[in-house]
Gaussian input, Z-matrix of N, CA and C with variables (Angstrom, degrees):
# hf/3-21g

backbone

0 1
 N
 C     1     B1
 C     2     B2     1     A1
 N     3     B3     2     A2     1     D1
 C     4     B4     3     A3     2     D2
 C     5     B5     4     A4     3     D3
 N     6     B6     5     A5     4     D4
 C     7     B7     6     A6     5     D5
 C     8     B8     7     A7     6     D6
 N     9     B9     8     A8     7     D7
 C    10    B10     9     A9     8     D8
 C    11    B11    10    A10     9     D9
 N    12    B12    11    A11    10    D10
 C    13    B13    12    A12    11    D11
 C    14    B14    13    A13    12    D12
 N    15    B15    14    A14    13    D13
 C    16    B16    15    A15    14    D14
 C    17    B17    16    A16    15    D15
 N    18    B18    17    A17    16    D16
 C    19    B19    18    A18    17    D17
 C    20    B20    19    A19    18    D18
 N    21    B21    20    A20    19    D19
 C    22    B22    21    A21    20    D20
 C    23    B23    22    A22    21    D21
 N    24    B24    23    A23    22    D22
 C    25    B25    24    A24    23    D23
 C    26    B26    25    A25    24    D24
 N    27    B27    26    A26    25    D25
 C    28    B28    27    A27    26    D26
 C    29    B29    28    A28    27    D27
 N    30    B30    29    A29    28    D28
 C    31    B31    30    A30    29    D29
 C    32    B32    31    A31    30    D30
 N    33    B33    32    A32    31    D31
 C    34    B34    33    A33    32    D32
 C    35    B35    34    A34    33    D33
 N    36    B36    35    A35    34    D34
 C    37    B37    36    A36    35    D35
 C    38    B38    37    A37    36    D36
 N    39    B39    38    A38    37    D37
 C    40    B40    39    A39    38    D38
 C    41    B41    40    A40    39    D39
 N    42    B42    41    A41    40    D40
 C    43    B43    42    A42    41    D41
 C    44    B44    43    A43    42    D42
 N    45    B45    44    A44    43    D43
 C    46    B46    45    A45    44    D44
 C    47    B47    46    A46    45    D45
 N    48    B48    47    A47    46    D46
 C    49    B49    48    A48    47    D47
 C    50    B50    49    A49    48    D48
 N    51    B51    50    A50    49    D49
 C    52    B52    51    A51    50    D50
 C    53    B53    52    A52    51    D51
 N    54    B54    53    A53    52    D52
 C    55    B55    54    A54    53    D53
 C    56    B56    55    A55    54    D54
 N    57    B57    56    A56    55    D55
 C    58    B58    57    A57    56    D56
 C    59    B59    58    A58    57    D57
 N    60    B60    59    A59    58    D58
 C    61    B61    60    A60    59    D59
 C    62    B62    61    A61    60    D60
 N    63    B63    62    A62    61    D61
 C    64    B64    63    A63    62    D62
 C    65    B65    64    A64    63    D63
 N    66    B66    65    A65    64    D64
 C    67    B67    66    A66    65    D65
 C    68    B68    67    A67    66    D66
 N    69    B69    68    A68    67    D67
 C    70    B70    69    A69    68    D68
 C    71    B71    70    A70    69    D69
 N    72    B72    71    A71    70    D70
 C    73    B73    72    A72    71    D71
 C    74    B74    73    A73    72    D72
 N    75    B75    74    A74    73    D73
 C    76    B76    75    A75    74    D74
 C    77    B77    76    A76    75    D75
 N    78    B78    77    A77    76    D76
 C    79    B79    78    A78    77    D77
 C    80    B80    79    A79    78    D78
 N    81    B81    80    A80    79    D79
 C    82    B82    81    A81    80    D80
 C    83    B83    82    A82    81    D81
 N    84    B84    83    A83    82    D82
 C    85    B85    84    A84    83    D83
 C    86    B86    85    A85    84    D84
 N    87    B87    86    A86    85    D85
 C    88    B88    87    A87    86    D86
 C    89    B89    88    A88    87    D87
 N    90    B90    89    A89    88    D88
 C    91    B91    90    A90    89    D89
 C    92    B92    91    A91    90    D90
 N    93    B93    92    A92    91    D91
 C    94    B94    93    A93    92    D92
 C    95    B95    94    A94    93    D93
 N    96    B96    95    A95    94    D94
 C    97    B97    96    A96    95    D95
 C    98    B98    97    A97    96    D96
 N    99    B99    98    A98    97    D97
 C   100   B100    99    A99    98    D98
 C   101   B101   100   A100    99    D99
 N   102   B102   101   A101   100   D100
 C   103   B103   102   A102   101   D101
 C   104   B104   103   A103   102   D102
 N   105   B105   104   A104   103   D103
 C   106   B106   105   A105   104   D104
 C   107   B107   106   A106   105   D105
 N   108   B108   107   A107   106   D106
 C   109   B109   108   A108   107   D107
 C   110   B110   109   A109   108   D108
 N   111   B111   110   A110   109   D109
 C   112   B112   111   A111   110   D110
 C   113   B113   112   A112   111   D111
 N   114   B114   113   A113   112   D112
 C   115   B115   114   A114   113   D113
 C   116   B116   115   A115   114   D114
 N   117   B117   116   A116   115   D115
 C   118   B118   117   A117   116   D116
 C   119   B119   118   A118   117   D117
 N   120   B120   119   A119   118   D118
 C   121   B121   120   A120   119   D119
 C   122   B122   121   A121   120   D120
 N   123   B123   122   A122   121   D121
 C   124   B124   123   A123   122   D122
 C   125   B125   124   A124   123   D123
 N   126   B126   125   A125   124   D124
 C   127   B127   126   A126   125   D125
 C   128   B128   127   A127   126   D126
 N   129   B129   128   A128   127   D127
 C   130   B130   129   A129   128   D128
 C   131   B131   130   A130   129   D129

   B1=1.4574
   B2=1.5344
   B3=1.4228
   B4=1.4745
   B5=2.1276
   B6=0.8265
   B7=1.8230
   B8=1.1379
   B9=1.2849
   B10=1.5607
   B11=1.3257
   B12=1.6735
   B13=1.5344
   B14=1.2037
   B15=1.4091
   B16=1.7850
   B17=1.7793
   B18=1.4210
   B19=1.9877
   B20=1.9068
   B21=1.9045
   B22=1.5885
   B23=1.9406
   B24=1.5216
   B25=1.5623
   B26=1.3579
   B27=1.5469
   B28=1.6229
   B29=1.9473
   B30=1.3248
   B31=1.6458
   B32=1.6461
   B33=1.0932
   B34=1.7742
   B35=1.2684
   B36=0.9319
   B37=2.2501
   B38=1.5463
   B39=1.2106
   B40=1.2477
   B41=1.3546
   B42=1.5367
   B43=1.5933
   B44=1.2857
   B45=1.6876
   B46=1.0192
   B47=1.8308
   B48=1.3505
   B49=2.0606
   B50=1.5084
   B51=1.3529
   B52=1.7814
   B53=1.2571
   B54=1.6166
   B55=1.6136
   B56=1.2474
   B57=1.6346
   B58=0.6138
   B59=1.8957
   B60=1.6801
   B61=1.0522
   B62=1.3077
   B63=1.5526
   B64=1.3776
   B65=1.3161
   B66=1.5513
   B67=1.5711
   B68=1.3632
   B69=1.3378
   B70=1.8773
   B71=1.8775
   B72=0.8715
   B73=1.6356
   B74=1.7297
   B75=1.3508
   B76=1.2896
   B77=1.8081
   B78=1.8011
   B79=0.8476
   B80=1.3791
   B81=1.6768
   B82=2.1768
   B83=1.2944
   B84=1.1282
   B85=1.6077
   B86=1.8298
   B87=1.2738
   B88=1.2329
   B89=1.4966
   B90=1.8072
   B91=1.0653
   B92=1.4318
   B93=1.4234
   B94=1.6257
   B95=1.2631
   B96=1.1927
   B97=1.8241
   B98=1.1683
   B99=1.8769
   B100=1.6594
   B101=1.6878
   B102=1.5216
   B103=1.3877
   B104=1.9500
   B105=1.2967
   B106=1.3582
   B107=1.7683
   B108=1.9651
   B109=1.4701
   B110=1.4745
   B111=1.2260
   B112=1.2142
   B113=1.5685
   B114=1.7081
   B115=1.3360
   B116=1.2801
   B117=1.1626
   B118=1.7326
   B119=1.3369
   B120=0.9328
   B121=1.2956
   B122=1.8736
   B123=0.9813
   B124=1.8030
   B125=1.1955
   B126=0.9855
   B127=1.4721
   B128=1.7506
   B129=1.5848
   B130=1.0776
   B131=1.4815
   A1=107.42
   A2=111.39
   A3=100.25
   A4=106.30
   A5=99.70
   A6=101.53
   A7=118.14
   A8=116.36
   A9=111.28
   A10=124.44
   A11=114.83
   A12=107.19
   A13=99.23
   A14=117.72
   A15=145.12
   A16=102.79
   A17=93.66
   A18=123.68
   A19=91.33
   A20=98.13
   A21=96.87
   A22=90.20
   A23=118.64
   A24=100.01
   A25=97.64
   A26=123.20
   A27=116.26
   A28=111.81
   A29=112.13
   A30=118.96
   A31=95.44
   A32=132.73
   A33=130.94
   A34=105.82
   A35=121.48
   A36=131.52
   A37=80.29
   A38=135.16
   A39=142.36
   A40=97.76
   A41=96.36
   A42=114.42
   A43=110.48
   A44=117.94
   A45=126.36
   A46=112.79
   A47=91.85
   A48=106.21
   A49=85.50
   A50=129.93
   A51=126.66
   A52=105.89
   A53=95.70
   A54=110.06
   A55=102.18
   A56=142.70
   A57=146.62
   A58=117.92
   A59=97.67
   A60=107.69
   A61=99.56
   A62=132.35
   A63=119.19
   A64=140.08
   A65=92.86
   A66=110.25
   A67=115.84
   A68=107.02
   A69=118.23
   A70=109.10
   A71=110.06
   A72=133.44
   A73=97.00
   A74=112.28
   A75=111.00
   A76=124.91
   A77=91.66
   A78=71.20
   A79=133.80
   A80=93.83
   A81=106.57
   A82=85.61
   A83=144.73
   A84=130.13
   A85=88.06
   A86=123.84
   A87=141.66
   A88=79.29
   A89=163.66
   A90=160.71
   A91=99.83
   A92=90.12
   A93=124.30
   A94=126.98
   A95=116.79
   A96=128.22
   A97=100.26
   A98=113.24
   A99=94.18
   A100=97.68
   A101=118.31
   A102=105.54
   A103=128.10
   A104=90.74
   A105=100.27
   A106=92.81
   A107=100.12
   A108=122.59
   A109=98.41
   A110=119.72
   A111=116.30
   A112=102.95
   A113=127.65
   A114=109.74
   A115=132.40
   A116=127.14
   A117=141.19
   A118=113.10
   A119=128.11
   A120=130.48
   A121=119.92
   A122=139.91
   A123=137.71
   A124=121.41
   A125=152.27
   A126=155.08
   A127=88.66
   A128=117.16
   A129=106.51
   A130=89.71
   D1=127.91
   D2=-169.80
   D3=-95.26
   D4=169.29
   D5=173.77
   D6=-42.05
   D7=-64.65
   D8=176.92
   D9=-75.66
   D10=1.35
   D11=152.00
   D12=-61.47
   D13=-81.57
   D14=-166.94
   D15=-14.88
   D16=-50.36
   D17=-172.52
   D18=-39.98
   D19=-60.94
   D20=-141.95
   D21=-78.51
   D22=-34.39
   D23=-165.04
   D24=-72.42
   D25=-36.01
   D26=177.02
   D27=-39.50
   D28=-47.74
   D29=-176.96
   D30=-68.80
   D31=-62.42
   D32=-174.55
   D33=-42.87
   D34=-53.22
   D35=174.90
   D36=-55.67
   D37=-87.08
   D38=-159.66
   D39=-8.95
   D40=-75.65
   D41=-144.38
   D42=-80.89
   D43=-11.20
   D44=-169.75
   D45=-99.12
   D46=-5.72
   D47=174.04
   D48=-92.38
   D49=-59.12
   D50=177.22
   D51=-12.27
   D52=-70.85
   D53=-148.40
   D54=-64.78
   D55=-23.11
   D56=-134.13
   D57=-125.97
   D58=-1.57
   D59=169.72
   D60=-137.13
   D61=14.06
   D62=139.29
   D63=-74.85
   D64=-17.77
   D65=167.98
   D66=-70.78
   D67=-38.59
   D68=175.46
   D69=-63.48
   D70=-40.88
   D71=171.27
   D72=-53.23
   D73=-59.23
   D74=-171.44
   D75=-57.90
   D76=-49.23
   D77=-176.73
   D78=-110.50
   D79=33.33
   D80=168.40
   D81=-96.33
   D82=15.74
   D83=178.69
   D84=-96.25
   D85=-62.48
   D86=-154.06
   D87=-79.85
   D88=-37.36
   D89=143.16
   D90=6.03
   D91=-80.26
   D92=-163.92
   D93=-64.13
   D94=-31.59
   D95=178.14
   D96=-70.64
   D97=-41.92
   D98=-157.05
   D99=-100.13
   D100=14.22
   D101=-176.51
   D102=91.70
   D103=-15.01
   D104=-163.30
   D105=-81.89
   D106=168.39
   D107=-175.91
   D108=-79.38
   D109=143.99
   D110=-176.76
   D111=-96.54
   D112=145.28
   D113=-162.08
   D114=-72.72
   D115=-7.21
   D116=126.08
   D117=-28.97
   D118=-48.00
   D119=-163.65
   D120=-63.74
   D121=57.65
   D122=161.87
   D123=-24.38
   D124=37.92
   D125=-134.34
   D126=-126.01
   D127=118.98
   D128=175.36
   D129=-123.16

């Protein structure tokens, strides 16, 4: 496997943990505005 293979799947993992905790970001942001339990959340 040469470097700049290694380079581009190393950036795809990258971008693909990003994407993937901006969505998590999103939606305890959108949690929180509207008040609601987040679905983790047990809170009786």
């Amino acid at each position: 496997m040469t470097v700049s293979r290694f380079r581009t799947i190393l950036y795809i993992v990258v971008a693909i943990v990003s994407l993937a905790g901006l969505a998590d970001a999103a939606y305890l942001t959108v949690q929180a505005l509207t008040g609601e339990t987040a679905a983790c959340g047990n809170q009786a």
